[in-house]
N, C-alpha and C positions, 0 to 999 in steps of 0.2 A: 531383537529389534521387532518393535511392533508390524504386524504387514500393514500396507496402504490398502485403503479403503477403498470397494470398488463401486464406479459410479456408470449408468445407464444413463443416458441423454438422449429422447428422442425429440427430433425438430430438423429444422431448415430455416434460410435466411438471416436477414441481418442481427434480427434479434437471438440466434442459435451463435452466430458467429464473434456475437459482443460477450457473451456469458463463458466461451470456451478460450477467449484471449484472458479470462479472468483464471477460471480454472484451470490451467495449465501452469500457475502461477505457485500452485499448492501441492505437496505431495499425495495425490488423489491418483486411482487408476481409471483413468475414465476411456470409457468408448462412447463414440458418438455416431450413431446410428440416423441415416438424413435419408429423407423421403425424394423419390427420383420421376415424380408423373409433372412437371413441370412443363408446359410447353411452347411460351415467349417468348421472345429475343432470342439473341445468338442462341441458348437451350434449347429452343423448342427449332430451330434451323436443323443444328447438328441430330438433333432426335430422329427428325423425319427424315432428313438426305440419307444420315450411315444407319439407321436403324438399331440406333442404340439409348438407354437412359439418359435419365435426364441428367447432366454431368454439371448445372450449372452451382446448382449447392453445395455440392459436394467439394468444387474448386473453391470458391469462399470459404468454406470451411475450413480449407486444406490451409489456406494463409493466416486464416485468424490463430490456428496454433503453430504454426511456421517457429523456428528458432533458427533464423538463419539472417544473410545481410539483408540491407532494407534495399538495395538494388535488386536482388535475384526477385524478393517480394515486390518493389515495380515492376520488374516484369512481367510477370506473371498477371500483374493486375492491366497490364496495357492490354488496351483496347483499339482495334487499328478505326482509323476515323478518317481515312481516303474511301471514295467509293468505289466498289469492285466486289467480288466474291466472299472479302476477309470483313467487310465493312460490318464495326459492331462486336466484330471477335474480339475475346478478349483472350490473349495467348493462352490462360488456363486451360480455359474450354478445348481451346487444336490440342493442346498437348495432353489431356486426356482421353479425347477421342484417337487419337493417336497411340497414347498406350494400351484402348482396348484392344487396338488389333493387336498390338506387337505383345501382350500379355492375356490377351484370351476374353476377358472380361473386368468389369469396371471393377469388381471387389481388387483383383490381382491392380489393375491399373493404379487405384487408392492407394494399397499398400507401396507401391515403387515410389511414386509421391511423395507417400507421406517418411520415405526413408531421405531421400532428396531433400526435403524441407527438415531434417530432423525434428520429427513431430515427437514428440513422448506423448503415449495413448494409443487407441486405438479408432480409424475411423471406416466406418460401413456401411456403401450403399444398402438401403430395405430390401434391393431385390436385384437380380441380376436382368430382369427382364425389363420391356419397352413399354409401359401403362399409361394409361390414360385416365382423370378422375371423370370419374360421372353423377352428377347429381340430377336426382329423381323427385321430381314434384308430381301434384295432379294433373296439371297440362300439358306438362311436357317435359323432356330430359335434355340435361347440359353437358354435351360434351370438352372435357379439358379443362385445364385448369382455371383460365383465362374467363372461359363461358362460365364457370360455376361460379367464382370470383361474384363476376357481374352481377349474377342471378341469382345468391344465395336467400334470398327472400321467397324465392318460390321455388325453395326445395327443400323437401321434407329429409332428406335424408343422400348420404354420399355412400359411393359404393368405386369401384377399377368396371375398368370394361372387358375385366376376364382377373378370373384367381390368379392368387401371385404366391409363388415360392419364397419362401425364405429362410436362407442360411443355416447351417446347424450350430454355425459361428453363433451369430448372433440371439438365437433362442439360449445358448450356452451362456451368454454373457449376463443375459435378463436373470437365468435360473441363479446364475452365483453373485450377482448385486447386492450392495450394502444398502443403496438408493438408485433408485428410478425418477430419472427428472426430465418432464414435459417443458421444453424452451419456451419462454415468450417468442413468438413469431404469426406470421399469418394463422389463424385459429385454424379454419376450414382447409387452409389448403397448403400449408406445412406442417402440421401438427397433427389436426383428426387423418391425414391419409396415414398415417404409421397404425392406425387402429382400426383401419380397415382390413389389414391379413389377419386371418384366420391364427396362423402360428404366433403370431406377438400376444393375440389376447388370450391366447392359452396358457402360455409362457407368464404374462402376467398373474392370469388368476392361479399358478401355482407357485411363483417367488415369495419369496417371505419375506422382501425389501418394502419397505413404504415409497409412496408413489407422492411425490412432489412437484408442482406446478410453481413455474416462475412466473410470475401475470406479467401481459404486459403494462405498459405505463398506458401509452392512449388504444384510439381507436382505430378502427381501419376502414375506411370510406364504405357501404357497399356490403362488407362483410359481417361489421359489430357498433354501425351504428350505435349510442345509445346504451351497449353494454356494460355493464356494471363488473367486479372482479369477479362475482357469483354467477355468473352471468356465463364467462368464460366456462367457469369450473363445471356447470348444469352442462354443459355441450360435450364435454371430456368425459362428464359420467353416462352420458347415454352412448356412447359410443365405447369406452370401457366393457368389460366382460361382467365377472360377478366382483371386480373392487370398485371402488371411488377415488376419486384424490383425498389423500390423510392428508396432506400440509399445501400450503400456499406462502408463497415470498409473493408480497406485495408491499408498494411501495407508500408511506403513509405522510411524506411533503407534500407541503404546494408547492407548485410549478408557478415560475414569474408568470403574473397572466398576459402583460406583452408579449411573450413568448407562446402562450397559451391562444391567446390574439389573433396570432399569426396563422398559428396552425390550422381553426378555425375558420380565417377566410380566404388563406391559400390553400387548404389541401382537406379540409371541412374533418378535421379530428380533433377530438375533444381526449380529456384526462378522462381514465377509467378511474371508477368513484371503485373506494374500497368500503363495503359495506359489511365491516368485520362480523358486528355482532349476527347479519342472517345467513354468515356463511359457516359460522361457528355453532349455531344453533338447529336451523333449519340444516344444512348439508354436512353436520358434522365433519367438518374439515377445520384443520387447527390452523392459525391464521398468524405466520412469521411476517410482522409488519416493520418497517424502517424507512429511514432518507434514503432513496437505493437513486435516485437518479442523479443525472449529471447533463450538463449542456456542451455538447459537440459542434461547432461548427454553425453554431442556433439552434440544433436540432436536440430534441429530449432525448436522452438513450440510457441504459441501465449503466450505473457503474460500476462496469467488468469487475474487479479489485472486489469493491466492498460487498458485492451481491454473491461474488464467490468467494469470501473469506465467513458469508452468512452459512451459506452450506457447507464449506469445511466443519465450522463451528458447529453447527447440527448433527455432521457427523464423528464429531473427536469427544461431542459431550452426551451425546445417544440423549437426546431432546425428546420424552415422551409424552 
């Protein structure tokens, strides 16, 4: 019997948690590796009271590959909406912060979870510790996620507000990878903080897996204005060690532009333009394009299923 194919997924948020309800779909081994400097809502409350990680990705995460009833899965997704102490929680989050204590740390917490939801895979907070992102311009520095969020126009460059350990688990899993996959999700602040420890970009520049970016579909207010798919991928290589991204899934439909409409003068994001030919020539990246999206609720979002039946596909027919 052939073994399964093992897959490295770094990311967070909703665009990590659409792409892993796909793959888990296929017999893939994947670990999914989620960034924890987070500091918003209910997340960024529980961080600074128990002085612990950011625990709120990680519960998203923990549901979108959930195999279990869809009750236990509302649960978990309620969010209590009385005012009081709990107001905004959503049961994930207590029940994680909860099993740091009674399990030492949020990696142990994960794995009790993710046995509870019978997950197949593996999922891994970046760090055991409590960080903070910090982005550094000429004027001035932005503390947390939220501030850098805002500011990322006048910041040269992200950095933790102190070095972070990480795992021997997780360097382990990078080093034996068939494929390394960058989620579509917030650029700067789900995505480039996995490539700011020192051990992940080591780890990478010595696997011998190709390193795959899923783009996302549109933009994100604030963050990628204006961003083009090359765009994304010039922000991942400077931040990268000594690889680049070798391949890109992006998405190559039109989007209804009623829909398209919308999103523009409700929430001012636009479709990321895929500009195959200068990402294939200038950035030498090989460029997996297709219809990958779907409409949710009105909302654009990658189609879990066919975006991850794209990457089994690349990896069952070794795509060079």
């Amino acid at each position: 019997m052939q073994k399964k194919k093992k897959v490295v997924v770094f990311g967070g948020g909703t665009g990590l948690s659409c792409l892993l309800s796909g793959l888990k779909l296929f017999p893939i081994e994947v670990t999914t590796v989620i960034a924890v400097s987070d500091n918003g809502s209910s997340t960024g409350i529980l961080k600074e009271e128990l002085d612990i990680p950011a625990v709120g990705d990680v519960g998203k995460v923990l549901l979108s590959m959930a195999n279990v009833d869809e009750d236990f899965v509302n649960l978990l997704q309620y969010r209590f909406s009385k005012s009081g102490t709990l107001y905004n929680h959503p049961v994930r989050n207590i029940m994680l912060a909860a099993l740091i204590d009674m399990k030492g740390n949020l990696t142990e917490a994960t794995k009790y979870m993710s046995t509870l939801l019978n997950i197949s895979g593996t999922v891994l907070p970046l760090t055991e510790e409590k960080v903070d992102l910090v982005g550094k311009g000429d004027e001035a520095e932005f503390f947390g996620e939220e501030e850098v969020s805002r500011n990322i126009k006048d910041i040269n460059r992200l950095t933790y507000d102190h070095d972070i350990s990480v795992s021997d688990e997780i360097i382990q899993k990078v080093m034996e990878a068939d494929l390394i996959i960058f989620s579509p999700g917030s650029l700067y602040t789900s995505i480039v903080p996995h490539l700011l420890a020192k051990d992940v970009i080591d780890a990478i520049d010595k696997t011998k897996a190709p390193l795959m970016y899923v783009s996302n579909l549109v933009t994100q207010p604030g963050e990628t204005d204006d961003y083009k798919v090359s765009d994304h991928i010039k922000i991942l290589n400077m931040y990268l060690g000594k690889r680049n991204i070798d391949y890109v899934i992006a998405n190559n439909a039109v989007i209804d532009e009623e829909i398209l409409l919308r999103y523009v003068t409700t929430e001012n994001k636009k479709a990321v333009t895929l500009d195959s030919k200068y990402i294939a020539d200038e950035l030498n990246t090989k460029v997996i394009e297709d219809d990958i999206f779907s409409i949710e609720n009105g909302k654009v979002r990658h189609d879990s299923l066919k975006t991850a039946y794209i990457i089994f596909s690349f990896l069952m027919d070794g795509i060079k």
